[in-house]
C-alpha positions as CSV (number, residue, x, y, z in Angstrom):
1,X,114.5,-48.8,-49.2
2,X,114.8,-51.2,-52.0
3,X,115.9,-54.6,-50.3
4,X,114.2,-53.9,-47.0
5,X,111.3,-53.6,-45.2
6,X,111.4,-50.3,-44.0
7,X,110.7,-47.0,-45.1
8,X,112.8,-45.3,-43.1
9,X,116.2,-46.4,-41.0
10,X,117.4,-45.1,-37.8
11,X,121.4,-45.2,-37.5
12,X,122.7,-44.6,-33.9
13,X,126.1,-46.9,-33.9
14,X,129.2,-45.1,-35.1
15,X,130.3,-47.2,-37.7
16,X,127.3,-47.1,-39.7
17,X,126.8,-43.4,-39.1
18,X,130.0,-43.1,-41.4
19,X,129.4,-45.6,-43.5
20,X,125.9,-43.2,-44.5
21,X,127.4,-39.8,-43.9
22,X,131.2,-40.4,-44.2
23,X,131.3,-38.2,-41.1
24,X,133.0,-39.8,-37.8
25,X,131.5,-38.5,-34.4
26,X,131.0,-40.2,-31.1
27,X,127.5,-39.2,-30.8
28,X,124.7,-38.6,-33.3
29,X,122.0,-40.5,-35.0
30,X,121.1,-40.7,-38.9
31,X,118.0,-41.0,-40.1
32,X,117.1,-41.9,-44.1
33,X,113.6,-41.5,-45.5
34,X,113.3,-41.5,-49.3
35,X,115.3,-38.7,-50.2
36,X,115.4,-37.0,-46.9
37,X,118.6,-37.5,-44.6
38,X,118.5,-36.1,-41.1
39,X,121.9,-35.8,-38.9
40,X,121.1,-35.1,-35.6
41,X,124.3,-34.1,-33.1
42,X,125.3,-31.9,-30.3
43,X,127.1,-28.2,-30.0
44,X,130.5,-30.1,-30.1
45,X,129.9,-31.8,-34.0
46,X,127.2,-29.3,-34.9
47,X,129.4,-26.8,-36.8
48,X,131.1,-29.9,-38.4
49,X,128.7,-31.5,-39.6
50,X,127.0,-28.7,-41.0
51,X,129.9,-28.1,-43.0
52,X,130.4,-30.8,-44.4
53,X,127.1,-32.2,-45.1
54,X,125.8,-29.6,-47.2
55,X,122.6,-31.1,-48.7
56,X,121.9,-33.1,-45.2
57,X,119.2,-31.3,-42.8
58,X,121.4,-31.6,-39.2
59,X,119.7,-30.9,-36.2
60,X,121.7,-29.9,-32.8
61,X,120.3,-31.3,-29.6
62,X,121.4,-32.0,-26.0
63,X,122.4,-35.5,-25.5
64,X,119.3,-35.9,-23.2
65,X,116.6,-35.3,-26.1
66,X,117.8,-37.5,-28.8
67,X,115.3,-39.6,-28.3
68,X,112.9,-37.4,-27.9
69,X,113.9,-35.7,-32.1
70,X,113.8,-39.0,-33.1
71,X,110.4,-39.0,-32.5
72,X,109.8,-36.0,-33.6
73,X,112.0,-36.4,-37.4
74,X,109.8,-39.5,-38.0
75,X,106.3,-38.3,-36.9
76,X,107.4,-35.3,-39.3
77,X,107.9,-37.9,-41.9
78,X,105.1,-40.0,-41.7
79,X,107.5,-43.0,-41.1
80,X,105.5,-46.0,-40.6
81,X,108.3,-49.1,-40.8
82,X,111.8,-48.1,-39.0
83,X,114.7,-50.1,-39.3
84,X,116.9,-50.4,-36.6
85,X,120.7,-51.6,-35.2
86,X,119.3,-54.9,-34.1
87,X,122.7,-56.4,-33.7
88,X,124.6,-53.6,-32.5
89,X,121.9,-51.8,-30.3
90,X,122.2,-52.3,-26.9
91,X,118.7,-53.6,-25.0
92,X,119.2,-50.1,-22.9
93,X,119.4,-47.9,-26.4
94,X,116.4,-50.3,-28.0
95,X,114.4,-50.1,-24.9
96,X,114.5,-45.9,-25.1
97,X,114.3,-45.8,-28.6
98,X,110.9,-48.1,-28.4
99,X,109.6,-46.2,-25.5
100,X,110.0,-42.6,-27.3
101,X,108.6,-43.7,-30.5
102,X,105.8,-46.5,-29.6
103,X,103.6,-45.4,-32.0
104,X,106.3,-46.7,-34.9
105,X,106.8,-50.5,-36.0
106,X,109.9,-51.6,-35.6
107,X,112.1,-53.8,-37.6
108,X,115.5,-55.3,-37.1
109,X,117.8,-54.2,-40.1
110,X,121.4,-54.8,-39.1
111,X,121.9,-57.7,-42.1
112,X,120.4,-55.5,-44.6
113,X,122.8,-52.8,-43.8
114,X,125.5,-54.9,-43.6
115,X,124.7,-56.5,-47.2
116,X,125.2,-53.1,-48.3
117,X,128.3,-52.4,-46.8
118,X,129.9,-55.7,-48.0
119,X,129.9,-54.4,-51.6
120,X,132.5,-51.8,-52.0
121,X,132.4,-48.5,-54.3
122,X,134.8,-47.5,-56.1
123,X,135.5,-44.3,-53.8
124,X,135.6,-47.0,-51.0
125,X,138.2,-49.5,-52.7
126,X,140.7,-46.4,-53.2
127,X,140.6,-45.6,-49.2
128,X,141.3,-49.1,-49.2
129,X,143.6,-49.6,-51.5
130,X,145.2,-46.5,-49.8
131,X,145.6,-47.8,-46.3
132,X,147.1,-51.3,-47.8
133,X,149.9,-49.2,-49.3
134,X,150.7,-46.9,-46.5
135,X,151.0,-50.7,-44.3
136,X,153.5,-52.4,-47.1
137,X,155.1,-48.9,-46.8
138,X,155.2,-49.0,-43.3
139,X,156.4,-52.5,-43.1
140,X,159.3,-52.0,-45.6
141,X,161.3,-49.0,-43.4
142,X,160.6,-51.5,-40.3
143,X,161.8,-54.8,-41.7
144,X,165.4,-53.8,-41.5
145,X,165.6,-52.9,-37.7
146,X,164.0,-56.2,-36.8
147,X,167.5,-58.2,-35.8
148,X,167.9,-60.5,-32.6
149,X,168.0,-58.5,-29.7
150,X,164.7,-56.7,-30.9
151,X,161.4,-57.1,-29.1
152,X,158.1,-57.8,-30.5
153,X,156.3,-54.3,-28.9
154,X,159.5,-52.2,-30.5
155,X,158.6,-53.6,-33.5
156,X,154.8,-53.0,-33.2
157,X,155.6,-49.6,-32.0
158,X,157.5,-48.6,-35.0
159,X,155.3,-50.7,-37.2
160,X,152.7,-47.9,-35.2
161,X,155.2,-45.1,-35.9
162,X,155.9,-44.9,-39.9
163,X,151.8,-46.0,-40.4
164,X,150.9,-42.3,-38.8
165,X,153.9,-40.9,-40.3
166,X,153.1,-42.3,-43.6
167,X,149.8,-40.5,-43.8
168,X,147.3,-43.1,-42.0
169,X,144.9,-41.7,-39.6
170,X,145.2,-44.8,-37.3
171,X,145.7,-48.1,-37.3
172,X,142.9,-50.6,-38.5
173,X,143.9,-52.6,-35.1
174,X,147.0,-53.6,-32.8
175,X,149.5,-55.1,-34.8
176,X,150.9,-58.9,-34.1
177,X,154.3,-59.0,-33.7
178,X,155.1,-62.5,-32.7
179,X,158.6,-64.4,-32.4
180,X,159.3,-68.1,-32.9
181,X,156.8,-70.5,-31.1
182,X,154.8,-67.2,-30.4
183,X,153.5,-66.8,-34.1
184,X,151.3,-70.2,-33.5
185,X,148.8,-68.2,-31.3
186,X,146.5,-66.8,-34.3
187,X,145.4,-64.1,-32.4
188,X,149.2,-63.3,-30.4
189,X,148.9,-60.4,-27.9
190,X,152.3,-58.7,-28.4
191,X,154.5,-58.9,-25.7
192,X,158.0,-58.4,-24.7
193,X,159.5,-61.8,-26.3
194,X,163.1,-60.8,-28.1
195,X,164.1,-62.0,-31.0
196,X,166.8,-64.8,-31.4
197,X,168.7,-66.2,-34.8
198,X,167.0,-68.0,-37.1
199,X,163.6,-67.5,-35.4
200,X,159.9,-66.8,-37.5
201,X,158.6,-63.3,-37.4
202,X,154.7,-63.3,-37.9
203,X,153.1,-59.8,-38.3
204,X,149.4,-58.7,-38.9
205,X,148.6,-55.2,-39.5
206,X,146.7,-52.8,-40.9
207,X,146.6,-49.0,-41.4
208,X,143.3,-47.2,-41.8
209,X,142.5,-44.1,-43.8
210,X,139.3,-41.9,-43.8
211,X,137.9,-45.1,-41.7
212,X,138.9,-47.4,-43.9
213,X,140.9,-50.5,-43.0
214,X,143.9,-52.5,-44.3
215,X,144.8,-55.9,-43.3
216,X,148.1,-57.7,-44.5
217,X,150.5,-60.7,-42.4
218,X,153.6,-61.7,-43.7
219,X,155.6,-64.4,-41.9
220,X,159.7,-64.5,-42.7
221,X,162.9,-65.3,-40.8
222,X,165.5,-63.6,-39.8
223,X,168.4,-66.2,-40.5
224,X,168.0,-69.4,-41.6
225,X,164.9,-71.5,-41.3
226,X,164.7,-74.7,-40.5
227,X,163.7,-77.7,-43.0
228,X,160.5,-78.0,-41.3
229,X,158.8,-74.3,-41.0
230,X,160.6,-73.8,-44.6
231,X,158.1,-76.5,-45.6
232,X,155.0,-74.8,-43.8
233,X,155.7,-71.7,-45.1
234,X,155.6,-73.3,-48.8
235,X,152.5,-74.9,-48.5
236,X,150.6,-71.9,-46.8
237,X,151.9,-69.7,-49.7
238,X,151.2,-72.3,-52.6
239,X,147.7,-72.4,-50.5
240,X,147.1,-68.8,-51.1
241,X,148.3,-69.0,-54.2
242,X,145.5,-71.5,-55.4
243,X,143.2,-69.8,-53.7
244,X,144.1,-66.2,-55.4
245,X,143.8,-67.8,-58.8
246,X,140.2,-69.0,-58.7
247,X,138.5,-66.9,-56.4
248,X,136.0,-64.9,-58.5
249,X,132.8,-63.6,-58.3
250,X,129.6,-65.7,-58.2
251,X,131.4,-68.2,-56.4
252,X,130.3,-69.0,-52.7
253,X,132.1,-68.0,-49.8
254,X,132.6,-71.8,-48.7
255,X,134.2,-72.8,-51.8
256,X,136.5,-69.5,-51.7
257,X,137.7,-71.1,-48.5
258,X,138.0,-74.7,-49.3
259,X,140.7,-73.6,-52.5
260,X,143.0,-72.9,-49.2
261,X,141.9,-75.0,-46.9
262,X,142.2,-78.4,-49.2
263,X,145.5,-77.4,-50.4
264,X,146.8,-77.5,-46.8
265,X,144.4,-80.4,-45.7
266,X,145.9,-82.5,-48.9
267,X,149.6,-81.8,-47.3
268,X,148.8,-82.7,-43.9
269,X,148.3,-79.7,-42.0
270,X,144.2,-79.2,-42.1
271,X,143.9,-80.0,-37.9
272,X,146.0,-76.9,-38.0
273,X,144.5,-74.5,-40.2
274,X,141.6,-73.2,-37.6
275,X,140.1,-70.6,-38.6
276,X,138.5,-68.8,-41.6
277,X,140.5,-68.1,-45.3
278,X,139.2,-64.7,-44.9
279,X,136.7,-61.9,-44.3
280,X,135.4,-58.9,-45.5
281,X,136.8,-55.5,-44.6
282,X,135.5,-51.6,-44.5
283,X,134.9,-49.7,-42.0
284,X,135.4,-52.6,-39.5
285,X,138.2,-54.6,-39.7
286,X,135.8,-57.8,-40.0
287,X,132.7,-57.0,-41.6
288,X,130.6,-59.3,-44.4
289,X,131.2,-61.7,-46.0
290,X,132.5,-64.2,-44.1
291,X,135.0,-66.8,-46.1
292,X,134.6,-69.9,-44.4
293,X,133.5,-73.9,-44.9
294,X,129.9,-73.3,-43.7
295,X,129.5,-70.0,-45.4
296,X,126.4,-70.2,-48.6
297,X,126.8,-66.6,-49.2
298,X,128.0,-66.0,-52.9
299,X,131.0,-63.4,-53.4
300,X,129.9,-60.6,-55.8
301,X,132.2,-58.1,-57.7
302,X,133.7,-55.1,-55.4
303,X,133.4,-57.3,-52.3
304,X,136.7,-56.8,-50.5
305,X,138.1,-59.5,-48.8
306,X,141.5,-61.1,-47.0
307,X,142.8,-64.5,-48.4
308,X,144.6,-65.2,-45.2
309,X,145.5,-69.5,-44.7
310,X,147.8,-70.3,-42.2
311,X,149.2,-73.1,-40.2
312,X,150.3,-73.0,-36.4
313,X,152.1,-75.5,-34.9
314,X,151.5,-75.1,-30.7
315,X,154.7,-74.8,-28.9
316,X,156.7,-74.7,-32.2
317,X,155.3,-71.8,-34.5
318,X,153.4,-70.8,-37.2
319,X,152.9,-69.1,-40.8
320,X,150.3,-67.2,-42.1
321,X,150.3,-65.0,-45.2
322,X,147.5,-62.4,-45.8
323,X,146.3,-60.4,-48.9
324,X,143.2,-58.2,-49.2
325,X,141.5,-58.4,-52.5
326,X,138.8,-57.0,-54.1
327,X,136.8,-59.3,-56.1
328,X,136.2,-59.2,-59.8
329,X,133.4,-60.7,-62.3
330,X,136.8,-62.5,-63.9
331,X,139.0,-63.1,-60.7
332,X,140.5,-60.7,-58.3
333,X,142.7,-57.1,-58.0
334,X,145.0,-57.6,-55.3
335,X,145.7,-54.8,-53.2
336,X,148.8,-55.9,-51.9
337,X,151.8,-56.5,-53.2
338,X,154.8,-57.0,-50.6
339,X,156.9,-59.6,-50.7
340,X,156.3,-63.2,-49.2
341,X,159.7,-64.8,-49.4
342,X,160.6,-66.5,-46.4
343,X,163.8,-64.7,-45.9
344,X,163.4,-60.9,-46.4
C-alpha cells in the first residue's frame, strides 16, 4: 500500500466500497492485499457482484459471519497491518471487527483513503462532468415555469423531475429552492414559501451519475432587482470570477479560498461570506480537499472542486454562485457552464 502503513485494508462503509469496486451494495466488505481483492456479500448481491467483478474473488456469506470471513481472508493472507474506517466505523462495527480478528494490528486509514479519493481519474471526471450537465440541463427546462405564484418545493420537485428524466440515477442531495429573504439561510430547507415579483431565486443542486456527484447554485431574479442585491450579486460573481482565474495546481487550499473571500471582504461584505469557497466532490457530495482560510493542504491536478462565494444578508437575502472545477497544472476546466446573469 504505497502511502500507508498497512498491508492490507478492510473497506466496510458503502461509499468506499464503490469507490474500490465501482459496485454499490448496502452490505459487503472489501478487502485489498497486494494484488488480491476480496468482495465479500450476501445471496441478494452475490450474483451481481460476481458478474461484474470478473477478476475479484467474491465470497457469499450470511450477514451474521462477516466477521467471522474477515478473519478468515486475512489469516489466509498472512495480513499483518490492517487498515481500517477509523472515521466512518462505528465503535459497535470496530469493537466486532477487533474482537474477531485480535490477532491483527490495527491501523486507522480513513485520511489515506480519502487522499486517494481527492484526486480524480479521468474515468471519474467524465461521471462528473456528466452529472454537472444533466443539472444545467435540468435547470434550463425548469427556469421557465418558475413565475410568482410558484413555490419553492414545485420547483425542487421538477428540478427532481427532468434530473431522473434526463438520465441521472439520483440526485447528489436535496435541492435548495429558496425565495427572497429565504436565500440568506446557506443551508435553506425548502419549504412552501411562493414566489412574488422581483424576488431572488437561490438554487443548489446536483445530479449524480454512476455515484458520482454534481454540485452547481445559481442565484437570479424573476423581475427586476433592486439596486442593492443587483450590487451583491456583482461582487459575488466578480469574486468567483478572480478566484476561477488563478486557482491552479500547487497552490494551497487557503489561498484558493482567500482569491474569493478578499474580493468580497475588500467590498464590504466579508462578516457575511461564512462559510468555505469550496470543497471537493466524488462519491460524496463533500469529500477532500477542503477550500477554506485555515486549510495548508495544496490543490494537485485532477482534484475536483466547487468555487462557491456567497453573501447572505439575514432577513433580506442572499447570492451565491457555484461552479465545480477540476483542477489543472496551468489553471482550471470548468465543468459548468450555465449562465449567471442576474436576470434569466
Amino acid at each position: 500500500m504505497n502511502g500507508s502503513n498497512t498491508d492490507t485494508l478492510v473497506i466496510l462503509s458503502s461509499v468506499n466500497r464503490q469507490y474500490f469496486s465501482k459496485v454499490n451494495t448496502t452490505f459487503g466488505c472489501v478487502i485489498i492485499h497486494e494484488d488480491t481483492r476480496i468482495f465479500i456479500t450476501d445471496f441478494r448481491y452475490y450474483g451481481y457482484v460476481s458478474k461484474v467483478l470478473e477478476d475479484w474473488e467474491v465470497i457469499c456469506i450470511k450477514p451474521e459471519a462477516l466477521y467471522e470471513k474477515i478473519n478468515e481472508q486475512l489469516t489466509r493472507l498472512n495480513a499483518e497491518v490492517v487498515g481500517y474506517e477509523d472515521k466512518s466505523l462505528s465503535v459497535e462495527k470496530f469493537q466486532r471487527l477487533y474482537s474477531a480478528c485480535s490477532a491483527f494490528r490495527f491501523e486507522p486509514a480513513s485520511a489515506y483513503i480519502a487522499q486517494m479519493r481527492a484526486i480524480k481519474s479521468e474515468e471519474e471526471i467524465q461521471k462528473i462532468a456528466a452529472a454537472q450537465m444533466i443539472a444545467q440541463k435540468a435547470l434550463g427546462k425548469v427556469v421557465p415555469m418558475i413565475k410568482p405564484g410558484v413555490t419553492e418545493r414545485e420547483v425542487a420537485a421538477n428540478i427532481l423531475y427532468e434530473m431522473l428524466m434526463l438520465g441521472a440515477e439520483d440526485k447528489a442531495f436535496d435541492p435548495i429552492v429558496a425565495f427572497g429573504e429565504n436565500s440568506a439561510i446557506p443551508h435553506y430547507r425548502t419549504g412552501k414559501r411562493k414566489l412574488e415579483k422581483n424576488d431572488m431565486v437561490l438554487i443548489d443542486m446536483g445530479a449524480k451519475v454512476d455515484g458520482y456527484c454534481s454540485d452547481m447554485t445559481r442565484t437570479f431574479c424573476v423581475g427586476q432587482p433592486g439596486e442593492r442585491i443587483a450590487e451583491i450579486h456583482n461582487v459575488v460573481l466578480e469574486a468567483q470570477n478572480y478566484a476561477l482565474q488563478n486557482i491552479r495546481a500547487g497552490i494551497s487550499c487557503h489561498e484558493a479560498d482567500s482569491y474569493a473571500r478578499e474580493y468580497i471582504i475588500s467590498h464590504g461584505y466579508g462578516k457575511v461570506f461564512g462559510h468555505p469557497a469550496g470543497h471537493g466532490v466524488g462519491l460524496e457530495i463533500h469529500e477532500l480537499p477542503r477550500v477554506q482560510y485555515d486549510e495548508s493542504v495544496t490543490l494537485q491536478p485532477n482534484m475536483i472542486i466547487t468555487v462557491e462565494p456567497g453573501v447572505y444578508i439575514d432577513g433580506f437575502g442572499g447570492v451565491r454562485i457555484e461552479d465545480i472545477i477540476v483542477v489543472k497544472e496551468d489553471g482550471i476546466l470548468n465543468l459548468t457552464n450555465f449562465d449567471k446573469n442576474i436576470n434569466l
